[in-house]
C-alpha positions as CSV (number, residue, x, y, z in Angstrom):
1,X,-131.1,52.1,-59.0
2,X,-128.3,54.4,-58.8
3,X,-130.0,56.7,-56.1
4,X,-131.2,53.2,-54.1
5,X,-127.2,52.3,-53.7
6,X,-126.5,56.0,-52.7
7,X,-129.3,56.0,-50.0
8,X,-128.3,52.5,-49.0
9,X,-124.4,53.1,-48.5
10,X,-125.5,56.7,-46.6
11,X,-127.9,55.0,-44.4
12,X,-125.0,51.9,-43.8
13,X,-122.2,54.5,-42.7
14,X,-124.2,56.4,-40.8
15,X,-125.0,53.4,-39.0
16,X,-121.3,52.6,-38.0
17,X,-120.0,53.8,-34.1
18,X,-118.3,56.8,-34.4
19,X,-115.1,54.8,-32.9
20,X,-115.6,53.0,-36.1
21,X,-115.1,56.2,-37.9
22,X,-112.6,57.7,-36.1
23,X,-110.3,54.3,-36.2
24,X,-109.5,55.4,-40.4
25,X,-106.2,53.9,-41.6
26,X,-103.5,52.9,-39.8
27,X,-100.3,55.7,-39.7
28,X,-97.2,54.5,-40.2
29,X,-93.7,56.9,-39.7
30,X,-91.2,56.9,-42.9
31,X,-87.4,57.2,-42.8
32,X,-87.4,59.8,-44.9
33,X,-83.9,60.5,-47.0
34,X,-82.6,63.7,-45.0
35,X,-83.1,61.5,-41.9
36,X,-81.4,58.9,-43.4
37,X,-78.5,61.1,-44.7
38,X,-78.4,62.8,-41.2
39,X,-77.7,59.1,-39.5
40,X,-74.9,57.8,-42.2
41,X,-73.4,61.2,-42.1
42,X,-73.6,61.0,-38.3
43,X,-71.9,57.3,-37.9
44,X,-69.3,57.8,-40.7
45,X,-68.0,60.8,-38.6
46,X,-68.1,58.4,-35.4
47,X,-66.3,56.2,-36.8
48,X,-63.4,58.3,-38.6
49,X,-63.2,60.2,-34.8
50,X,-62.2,56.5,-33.5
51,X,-60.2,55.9,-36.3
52,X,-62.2,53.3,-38.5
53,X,-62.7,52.8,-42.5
54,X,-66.0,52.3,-42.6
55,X,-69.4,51.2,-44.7
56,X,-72.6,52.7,-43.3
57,X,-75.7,51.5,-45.1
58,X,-79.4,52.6,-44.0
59,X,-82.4,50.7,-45.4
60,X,-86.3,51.8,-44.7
61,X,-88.8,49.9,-43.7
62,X,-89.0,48.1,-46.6
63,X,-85.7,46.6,-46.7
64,X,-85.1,49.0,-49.2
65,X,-81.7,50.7,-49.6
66,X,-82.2,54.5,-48.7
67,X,-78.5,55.9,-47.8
68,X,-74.8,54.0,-48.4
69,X,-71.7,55.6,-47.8
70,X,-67.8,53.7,-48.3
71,X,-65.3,55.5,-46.6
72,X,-62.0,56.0,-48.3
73,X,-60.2,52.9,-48.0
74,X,-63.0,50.9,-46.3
75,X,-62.5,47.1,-47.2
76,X,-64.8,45.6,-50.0
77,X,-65.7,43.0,-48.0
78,X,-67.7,45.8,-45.8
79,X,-70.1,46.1,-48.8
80,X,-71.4,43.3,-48.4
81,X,-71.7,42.6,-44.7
82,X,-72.8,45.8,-43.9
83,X,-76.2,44.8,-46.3
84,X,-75.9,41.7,-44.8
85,X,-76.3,43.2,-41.0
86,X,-79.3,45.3,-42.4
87,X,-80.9,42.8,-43.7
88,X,-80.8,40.6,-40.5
89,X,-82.4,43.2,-38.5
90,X,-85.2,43.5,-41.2
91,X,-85.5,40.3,-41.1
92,X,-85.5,39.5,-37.1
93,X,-86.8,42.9,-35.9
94,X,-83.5,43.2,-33.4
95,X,-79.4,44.5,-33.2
96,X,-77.9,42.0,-35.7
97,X,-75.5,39.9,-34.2
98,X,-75.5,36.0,-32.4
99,X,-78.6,35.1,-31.3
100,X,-78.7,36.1,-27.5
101,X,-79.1,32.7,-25.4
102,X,-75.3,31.6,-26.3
103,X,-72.9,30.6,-23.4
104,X,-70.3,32.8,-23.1
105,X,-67.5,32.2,-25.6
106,X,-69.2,30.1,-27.6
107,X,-68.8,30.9,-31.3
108,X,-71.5,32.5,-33.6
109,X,-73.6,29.7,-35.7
110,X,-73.5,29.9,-39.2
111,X,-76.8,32.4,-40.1
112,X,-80.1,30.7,-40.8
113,X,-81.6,33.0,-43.2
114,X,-79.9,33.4,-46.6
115,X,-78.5,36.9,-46.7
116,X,-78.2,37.9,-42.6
117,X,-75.0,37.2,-40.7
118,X,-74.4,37.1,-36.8
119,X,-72.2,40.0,-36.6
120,X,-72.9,43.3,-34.5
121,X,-73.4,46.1,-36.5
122,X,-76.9,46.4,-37.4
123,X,-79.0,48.3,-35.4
124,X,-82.9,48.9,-35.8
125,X,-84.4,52.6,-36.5
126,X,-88.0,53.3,-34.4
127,X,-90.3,55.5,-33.4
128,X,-91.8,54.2,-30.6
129,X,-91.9,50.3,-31.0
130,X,-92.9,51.3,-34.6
131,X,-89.4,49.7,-37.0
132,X,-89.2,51.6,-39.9
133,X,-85.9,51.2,-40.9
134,X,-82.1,49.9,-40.1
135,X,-78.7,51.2,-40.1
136,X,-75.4,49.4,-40.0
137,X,-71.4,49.8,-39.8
138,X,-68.9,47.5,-41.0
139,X,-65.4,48.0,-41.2
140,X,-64.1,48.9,-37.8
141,X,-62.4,45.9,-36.0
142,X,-65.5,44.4,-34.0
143,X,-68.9,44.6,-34.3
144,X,-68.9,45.9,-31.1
145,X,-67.1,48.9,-32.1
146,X,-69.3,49.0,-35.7
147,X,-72.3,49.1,-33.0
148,X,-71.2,51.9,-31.4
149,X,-71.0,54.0,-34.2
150,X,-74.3,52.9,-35.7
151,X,-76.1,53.9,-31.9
152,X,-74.1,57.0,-31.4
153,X,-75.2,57.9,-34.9
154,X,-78.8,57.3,-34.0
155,X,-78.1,59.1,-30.8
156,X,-77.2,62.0,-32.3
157,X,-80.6,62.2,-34.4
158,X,-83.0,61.5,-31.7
159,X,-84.9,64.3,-31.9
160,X,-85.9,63.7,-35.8
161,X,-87.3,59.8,-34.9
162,X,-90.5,61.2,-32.7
């Protein structure tokens, strides 16, 4: 019985295309935790060159946190908004902040997912159009200027996300 299972499977397999075959499991990239280091290292000194108390937080693809660093003197309140901004691009794929179609001066809606806010700041890791992780900056007055560290940071570690 044993041996008619064996044969059976054998014959089944070697029935299958070869694209079949060659198709395996899917490959997925990780953020791993010197990359991670490398990017809050790389926006904390950003930020400090422009002056700002900062909290950089990086999450993987899991949501999961990977890397936080408070600067000396960074507000409390940064804690907690800069897991907020990673959580809303985990949760929307995209640069947290106000959703895009606003008028101009119009001001940000209240967040409709429990834990995200619409503040700049969070910025998406990829490789390719492959997200496997986020990175964000609170702390330096605007998320515009908390976004700049966050890209310059990823910027500077380019190389690494291939």
């Amino acid at each position: 019985m044993k041996l008619t299972c064996v044969a059976v499977l054998v014959a089944t397999t070697a029935a299958l295309p070869a694209s079949v075959l060659a198709q395996g499991l899917p490959s997925q990239k990780m953020l791993t935790v010197e990359v991670a280091q490398a990017i809050a290292q790389e926006a904390m000194m950003k930020c400090r060159a422009d002056g700002y108390k900062v909290t950089v937080t990086v999450v993987d693809n899991a949501n999961m946190l990977k890397v936080f660093l408070r600067d000396d003197g960074a507000a409390m309140a940064t804690v907690e908004v800069g897991r907020m901004k990673t959580n809303s691009v985990m949760a929307f794929g995209r640069a947290s902040g106000p959703p895009q179609n606003l008028p101009a001066g119009t001001p940000a809606p209240p967040p409709v997912v429990p834990g995200t806010i619409n503040a700049m700041g969070g910025v998406p890791i990829k490789v390719g159009d492959q997200l496997i992780g986020a990175v964000s900056v609170s702390g330096a007055p605007g998320g515009d200027k908390d976004a700049s560290c966050a890209n310059a940071a990823l910027a500077k570690v380019a190389d690494k996300l291939k």
